[in-house]
C-alpha atoms as a printed R data frame, in Angstrom:
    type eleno elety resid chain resno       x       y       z
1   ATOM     1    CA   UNK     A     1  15.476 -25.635  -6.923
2   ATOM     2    CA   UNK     A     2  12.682 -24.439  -5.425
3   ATOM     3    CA   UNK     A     3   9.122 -24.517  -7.333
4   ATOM     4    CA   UNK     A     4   6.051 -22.150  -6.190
5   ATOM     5    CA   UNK     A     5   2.852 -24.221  -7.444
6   ATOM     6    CA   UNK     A     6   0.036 -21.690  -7.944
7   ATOM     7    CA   UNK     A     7  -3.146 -22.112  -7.293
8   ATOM     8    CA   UNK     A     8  -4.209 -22.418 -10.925
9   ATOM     9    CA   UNK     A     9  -3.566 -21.180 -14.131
10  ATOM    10    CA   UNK     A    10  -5.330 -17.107 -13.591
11  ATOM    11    CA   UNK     A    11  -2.844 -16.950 -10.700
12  ATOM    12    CA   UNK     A    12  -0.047 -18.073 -12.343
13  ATOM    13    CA   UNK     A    13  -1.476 -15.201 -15.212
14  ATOM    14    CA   UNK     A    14  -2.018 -12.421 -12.745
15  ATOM    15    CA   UNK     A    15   1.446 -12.741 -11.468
16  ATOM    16    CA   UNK     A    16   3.166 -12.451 -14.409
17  ATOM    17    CA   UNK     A    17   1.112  -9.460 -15.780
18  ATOM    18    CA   UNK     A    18   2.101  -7.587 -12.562
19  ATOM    19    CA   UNK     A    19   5.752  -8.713 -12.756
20  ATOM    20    CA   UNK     A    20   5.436  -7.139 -16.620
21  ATOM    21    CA   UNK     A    21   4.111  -3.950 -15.495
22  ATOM    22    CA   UNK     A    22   7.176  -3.597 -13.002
23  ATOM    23    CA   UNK     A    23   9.337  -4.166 -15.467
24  ATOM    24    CA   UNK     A    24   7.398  -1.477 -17.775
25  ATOM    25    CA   UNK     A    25   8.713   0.839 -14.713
26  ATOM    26    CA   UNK     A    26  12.224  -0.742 -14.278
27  ATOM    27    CA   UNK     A    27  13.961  -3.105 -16.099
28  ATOM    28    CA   UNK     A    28  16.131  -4.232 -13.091
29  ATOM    29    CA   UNK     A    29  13.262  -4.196 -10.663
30  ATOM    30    CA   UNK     A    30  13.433  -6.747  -7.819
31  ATOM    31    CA   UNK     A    31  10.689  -8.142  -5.810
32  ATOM    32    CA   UNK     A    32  10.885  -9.372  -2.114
33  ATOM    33    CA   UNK     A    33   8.818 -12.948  -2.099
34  ATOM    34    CA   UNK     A    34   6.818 -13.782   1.447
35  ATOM    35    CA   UNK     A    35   5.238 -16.968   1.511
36  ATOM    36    CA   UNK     A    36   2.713 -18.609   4.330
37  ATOM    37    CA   UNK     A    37   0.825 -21.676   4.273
38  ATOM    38    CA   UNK     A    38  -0.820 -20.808   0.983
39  ATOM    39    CA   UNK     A    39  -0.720 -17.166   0.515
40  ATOM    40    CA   UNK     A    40   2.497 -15.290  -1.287
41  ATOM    41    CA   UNK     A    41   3.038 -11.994  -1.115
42  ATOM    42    CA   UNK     A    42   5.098 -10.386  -3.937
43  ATOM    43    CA   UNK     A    43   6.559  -6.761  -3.131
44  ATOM    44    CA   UNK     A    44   7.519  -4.068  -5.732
45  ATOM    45    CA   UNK     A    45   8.659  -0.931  -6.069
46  ATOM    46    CA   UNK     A    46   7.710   0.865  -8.916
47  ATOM    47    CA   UNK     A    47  10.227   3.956  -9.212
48  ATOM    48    CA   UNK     A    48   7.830   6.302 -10.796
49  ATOM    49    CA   UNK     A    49   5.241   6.197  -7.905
50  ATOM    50    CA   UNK     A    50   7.315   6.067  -4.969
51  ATOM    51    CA   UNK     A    51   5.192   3.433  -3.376
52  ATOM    52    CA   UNK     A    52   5.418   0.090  -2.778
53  ATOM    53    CA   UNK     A    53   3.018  -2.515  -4.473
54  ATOM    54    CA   UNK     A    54   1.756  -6.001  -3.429
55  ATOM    55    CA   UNK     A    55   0.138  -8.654  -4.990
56  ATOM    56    CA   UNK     A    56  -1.149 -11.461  -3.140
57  ATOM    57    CA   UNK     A    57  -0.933 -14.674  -4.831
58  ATOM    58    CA   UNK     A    58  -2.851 -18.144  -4.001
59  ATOM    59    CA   UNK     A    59  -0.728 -21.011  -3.512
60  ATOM    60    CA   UNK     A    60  -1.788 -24.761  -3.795
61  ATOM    61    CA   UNK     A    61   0.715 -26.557  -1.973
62  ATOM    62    CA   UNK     A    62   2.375 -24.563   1.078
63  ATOM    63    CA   UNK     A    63   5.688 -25.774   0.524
64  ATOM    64    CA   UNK     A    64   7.915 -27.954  -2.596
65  ATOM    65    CA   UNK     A    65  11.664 -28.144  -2.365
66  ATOM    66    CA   UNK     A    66  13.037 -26.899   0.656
67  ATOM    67    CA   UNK     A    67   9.883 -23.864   0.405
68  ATOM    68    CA   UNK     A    68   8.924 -24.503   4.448
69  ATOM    69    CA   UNK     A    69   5.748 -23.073   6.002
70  ATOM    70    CA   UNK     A    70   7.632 -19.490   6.061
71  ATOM    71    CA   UNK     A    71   9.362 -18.394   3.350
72  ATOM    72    CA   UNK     A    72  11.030 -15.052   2.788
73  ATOM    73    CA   UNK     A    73  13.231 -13.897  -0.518
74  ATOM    74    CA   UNK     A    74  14.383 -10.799  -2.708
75  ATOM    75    CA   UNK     A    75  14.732 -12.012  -6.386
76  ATOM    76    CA   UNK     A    76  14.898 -10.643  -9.863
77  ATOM    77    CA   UNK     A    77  11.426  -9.469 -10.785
78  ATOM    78    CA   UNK     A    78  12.400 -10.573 -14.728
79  ATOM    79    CA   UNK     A    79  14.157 -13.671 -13.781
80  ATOM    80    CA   UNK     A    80  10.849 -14.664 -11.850
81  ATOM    81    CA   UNK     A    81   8.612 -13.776 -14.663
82  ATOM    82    CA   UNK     A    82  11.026 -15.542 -17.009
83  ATOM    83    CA   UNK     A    83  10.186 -18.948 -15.130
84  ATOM    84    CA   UNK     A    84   6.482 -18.828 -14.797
85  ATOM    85    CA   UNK     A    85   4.672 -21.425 -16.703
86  ATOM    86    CA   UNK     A    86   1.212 -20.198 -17.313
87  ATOM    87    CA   UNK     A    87  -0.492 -23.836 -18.092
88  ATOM    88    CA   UNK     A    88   1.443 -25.672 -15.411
89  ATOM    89    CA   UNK     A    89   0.550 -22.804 -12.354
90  ATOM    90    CA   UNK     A    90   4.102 -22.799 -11.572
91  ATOM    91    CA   UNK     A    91   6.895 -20.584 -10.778
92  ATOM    92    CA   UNK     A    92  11.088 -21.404 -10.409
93  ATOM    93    CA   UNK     A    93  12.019 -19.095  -8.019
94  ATOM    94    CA   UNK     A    94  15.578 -18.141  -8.727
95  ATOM    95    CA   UNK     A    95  18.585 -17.252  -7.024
96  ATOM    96    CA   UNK     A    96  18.801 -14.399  -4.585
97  ATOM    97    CA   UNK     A    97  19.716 -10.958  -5.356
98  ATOM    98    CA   UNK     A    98  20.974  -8.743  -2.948
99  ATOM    99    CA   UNK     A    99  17.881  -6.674  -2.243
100 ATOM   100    CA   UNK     A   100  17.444  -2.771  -2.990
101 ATOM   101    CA   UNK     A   101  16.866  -0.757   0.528
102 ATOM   102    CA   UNK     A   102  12.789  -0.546   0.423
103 ATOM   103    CA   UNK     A   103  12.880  -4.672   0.481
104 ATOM   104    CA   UNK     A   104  14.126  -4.173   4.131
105 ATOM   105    CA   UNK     A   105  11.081  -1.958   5.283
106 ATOM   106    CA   UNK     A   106   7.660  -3.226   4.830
107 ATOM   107    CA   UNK     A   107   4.405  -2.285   5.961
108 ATOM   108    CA   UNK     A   108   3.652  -3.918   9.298
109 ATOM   109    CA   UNK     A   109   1.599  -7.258   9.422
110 ATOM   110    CA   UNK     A   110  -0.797  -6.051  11.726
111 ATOM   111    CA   UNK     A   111  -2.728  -3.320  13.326
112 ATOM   112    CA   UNK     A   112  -4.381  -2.342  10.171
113 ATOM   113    CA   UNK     A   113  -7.758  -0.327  10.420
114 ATOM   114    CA   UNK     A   114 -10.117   1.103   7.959
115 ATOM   115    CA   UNK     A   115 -10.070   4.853   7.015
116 ATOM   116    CA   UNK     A   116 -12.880   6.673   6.001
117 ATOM   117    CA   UNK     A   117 -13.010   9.300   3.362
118 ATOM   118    CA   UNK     A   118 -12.224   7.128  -0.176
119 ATOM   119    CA   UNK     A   119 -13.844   8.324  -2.836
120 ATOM   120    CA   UNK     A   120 -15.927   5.826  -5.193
121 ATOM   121    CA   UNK     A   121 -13.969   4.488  -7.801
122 ATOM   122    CA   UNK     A   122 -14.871   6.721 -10.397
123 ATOM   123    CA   UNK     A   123 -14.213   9.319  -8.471
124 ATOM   124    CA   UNK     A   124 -10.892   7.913  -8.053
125 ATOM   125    CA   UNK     A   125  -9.956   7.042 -11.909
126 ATOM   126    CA   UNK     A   126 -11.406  10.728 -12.373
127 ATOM   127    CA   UNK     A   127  -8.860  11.976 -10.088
128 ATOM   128    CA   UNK     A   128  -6.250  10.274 -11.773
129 ATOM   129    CA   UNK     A   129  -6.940  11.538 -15.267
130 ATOM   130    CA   UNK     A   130  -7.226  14.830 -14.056
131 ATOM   131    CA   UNK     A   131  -3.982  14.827 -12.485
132 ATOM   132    CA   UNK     A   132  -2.581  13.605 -15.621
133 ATOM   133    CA   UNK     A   133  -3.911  16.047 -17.601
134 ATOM   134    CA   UNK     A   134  -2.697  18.803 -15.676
135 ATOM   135    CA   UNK     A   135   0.925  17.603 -15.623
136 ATOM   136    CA   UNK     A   136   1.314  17.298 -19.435
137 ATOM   137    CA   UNK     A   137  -0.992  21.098 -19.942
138 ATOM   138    CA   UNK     A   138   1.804  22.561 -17.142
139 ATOM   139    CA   UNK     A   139   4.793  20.857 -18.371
140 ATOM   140    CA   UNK     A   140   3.735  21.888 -21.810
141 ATOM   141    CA   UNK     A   141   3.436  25.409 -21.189
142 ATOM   142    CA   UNK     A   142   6.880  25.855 -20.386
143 ATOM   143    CA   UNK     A   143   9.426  27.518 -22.295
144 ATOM   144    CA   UNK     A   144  12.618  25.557 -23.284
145 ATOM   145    CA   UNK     A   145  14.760  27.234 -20.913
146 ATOM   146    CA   UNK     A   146  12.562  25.796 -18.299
147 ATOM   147    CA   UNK     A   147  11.917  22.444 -19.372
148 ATOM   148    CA   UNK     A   148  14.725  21.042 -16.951
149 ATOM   149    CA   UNK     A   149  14.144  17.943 -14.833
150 ATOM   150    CA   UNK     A   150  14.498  19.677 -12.026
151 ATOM   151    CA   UNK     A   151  10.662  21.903 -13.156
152 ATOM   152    CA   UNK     A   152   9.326  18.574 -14.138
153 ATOM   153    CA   UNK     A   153   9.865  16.909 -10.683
154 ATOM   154    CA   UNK     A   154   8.702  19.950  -9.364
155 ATOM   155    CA   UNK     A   155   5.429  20.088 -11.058
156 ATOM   156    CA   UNK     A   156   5.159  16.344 -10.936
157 ATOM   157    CA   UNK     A   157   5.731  16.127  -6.772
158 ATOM   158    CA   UNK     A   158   3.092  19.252  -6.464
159 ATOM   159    CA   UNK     A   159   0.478  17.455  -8.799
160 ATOM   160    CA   UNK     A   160   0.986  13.487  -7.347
161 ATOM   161    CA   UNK     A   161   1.408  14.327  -3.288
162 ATOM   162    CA   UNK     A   162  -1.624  16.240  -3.407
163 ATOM   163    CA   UNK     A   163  -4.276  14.018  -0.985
164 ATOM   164    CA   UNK     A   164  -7.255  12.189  -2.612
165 ATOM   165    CA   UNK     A   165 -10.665  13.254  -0.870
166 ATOM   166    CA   UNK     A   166 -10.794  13.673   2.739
167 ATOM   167    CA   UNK     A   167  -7.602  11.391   3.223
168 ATOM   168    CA   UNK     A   168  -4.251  11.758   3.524
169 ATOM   169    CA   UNK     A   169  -3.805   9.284   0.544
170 ATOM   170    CA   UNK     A   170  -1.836  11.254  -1.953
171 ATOM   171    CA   UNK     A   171  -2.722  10.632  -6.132
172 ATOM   172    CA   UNK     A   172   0.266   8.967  -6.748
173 ATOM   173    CA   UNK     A   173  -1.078   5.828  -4.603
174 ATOM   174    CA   UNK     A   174  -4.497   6.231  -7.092
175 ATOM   175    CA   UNK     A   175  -2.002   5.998 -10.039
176 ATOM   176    CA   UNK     A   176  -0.170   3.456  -9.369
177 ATOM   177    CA   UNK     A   177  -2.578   1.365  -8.486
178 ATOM   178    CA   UNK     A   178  -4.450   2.058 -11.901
179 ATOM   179    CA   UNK     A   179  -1.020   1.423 -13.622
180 ATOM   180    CA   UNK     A   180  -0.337  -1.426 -12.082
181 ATOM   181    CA   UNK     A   181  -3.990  -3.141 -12.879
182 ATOM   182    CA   UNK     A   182  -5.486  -3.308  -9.286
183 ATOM   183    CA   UNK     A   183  -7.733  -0.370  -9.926
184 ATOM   184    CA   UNK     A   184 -10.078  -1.530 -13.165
185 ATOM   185    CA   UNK     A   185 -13.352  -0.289 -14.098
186 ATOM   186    CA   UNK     A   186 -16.595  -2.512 -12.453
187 ATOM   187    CA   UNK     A   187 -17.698  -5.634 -14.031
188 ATOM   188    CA   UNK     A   188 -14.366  -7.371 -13.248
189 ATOM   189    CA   UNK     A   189 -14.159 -11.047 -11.899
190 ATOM   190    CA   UNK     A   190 -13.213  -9.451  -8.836
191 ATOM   191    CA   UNK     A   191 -15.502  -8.449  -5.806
192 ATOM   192    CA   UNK     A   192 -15.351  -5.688  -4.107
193 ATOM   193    CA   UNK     A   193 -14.125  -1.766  -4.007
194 ATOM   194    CA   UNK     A   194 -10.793  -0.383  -2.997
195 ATOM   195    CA   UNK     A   195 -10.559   0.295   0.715
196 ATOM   196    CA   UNK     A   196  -8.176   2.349   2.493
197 ATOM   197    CA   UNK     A   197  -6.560   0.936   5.636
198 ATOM   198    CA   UNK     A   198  -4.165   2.762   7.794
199 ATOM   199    CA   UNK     A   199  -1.442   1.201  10.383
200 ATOM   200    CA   UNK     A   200   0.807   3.208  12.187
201 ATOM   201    CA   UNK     A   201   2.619   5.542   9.780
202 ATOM   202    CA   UNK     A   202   1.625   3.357   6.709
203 ATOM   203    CA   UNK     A   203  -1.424   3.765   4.514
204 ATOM   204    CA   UNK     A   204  -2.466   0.866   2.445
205 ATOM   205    CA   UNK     A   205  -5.246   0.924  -0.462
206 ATOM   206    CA   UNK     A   206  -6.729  -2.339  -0.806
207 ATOM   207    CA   UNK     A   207  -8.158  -3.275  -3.640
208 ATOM   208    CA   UNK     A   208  -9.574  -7.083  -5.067
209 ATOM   209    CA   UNK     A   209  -6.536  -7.452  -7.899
210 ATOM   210    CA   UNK     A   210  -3.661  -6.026  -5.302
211 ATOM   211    CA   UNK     A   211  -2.629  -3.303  -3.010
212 ATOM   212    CA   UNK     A   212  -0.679   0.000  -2.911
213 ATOM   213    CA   UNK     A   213   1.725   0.868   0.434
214 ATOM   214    CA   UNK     A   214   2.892   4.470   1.404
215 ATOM   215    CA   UNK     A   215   4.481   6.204   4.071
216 ATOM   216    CA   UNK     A   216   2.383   9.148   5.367
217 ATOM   217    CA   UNK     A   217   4.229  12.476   4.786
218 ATOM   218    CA   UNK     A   218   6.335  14.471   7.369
219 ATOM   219    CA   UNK     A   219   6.672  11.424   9.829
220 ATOM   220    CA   UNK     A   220  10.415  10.401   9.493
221 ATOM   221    CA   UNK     A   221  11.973   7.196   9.332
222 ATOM   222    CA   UNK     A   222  10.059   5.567  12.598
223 ATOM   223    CA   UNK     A   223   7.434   3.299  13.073
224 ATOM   224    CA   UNK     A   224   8.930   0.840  10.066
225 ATOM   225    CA   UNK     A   225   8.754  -3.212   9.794
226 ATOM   226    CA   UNK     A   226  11.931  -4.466   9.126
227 ATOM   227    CA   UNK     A   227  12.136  -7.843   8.311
């Protein structure tokens, strides 16, 4: 059995409200587990967004259990959440799934730069309402005939891939990163504003509670990290 001791008990907290609001998305979601020294990495892929979401998690021991100074596993997002204990900072990480086909691409490590062009983050939650507004007054106006899920994913795709600001960013990064809690309103216990970084064919928004992944459009299947 191998235990993940968090850092403390907010870690232990933050990781289980992001495993929630994965399962909020998908019920079967997965989530591909990279640990180093003291820093985890927990991938997701929310369906809805098309993106891929990662939460960075403190440890405070870098290994327990067999857990060596790499680690690297795909498991049930709801079996993980199902273990966490809150007041203990602890996780049992359970048994291996066999991993959905976006565990086996991830961003690259390295060779991340900034990006300019972000809009503040007002600007950015703006956006976001904005864009949701418009999909419910389009998808509204339709007749019945034309209320098919075909017309929805068509409106939807048009609305979410269009880019935020000056970037090639599309909204649907904005969104999920607002649904998935790393974009809050200021105040937070958190430092900092989002930042967008860009690495090869990969954008990444960075923000203090987690980050949002995406493959820039029209550039294939190359320039991938599979690991």
């Amino acid at each position: 059995m191998t235990v993940l001791h968090l850092a403390d008990e907010g870690e232990a907290a933050d990781l289980a409200a992001f495993l929630s609001r994965l399962l909020r998305y998908d019920r079967g979601a997965a989530v591909r587990l990279q640990a180093a020294g003291t820093a985890l990495a927990v991938f997701g892929r929310p369906p809805s967004f098309e993106v891929l979401a990662i939460r960075a998690v403190r440890l405070a021991k870098p290994y327990e259990n067999g857990l060596d100074v790499t680690f690297d596993m795909t498991v049930s997002a709801g079996e993980l959440l199902e273990s966490i204990d809150e007041p203990a900072g602890t996780a049992v990480v359970p048994e291996a799934v066999t991993g959905p086909p976006w565990a086996g691409v991830l961003p690259p490590r390295g060779g991340w730069r900034p990006e300019a062009g972000l809009p503040a983050p007002d600007a950015l939650r703006a956006m976001v309402s904005a864009a949701v507004r418009e999909f419910r007054s389009r998808t509204e106006e339709l007749t019945p005939e034309r209320r098919t899920r075909a017309e929805l994913d068509r409106v939807g795709r048009e609305i979410w891939s269009r880019p935020i600001g000056d970037t090639a960013l599309p909204v649907r990064a904005v969104h999920a990163a607002q649904s998935l809690g790393f974009l809050r309103p200021p105040g937070g216990p958190a430092a900092g504003e989002p930042v967008l970084f860009s690495s090869g064919a990969w954008l990444r928004l960075r923000t203090p509670y987690g980050s949002i992944a995406v493959r820039r459009a029209g550039l294939g299947a190359f320039d991938v990290s599979v690991r």
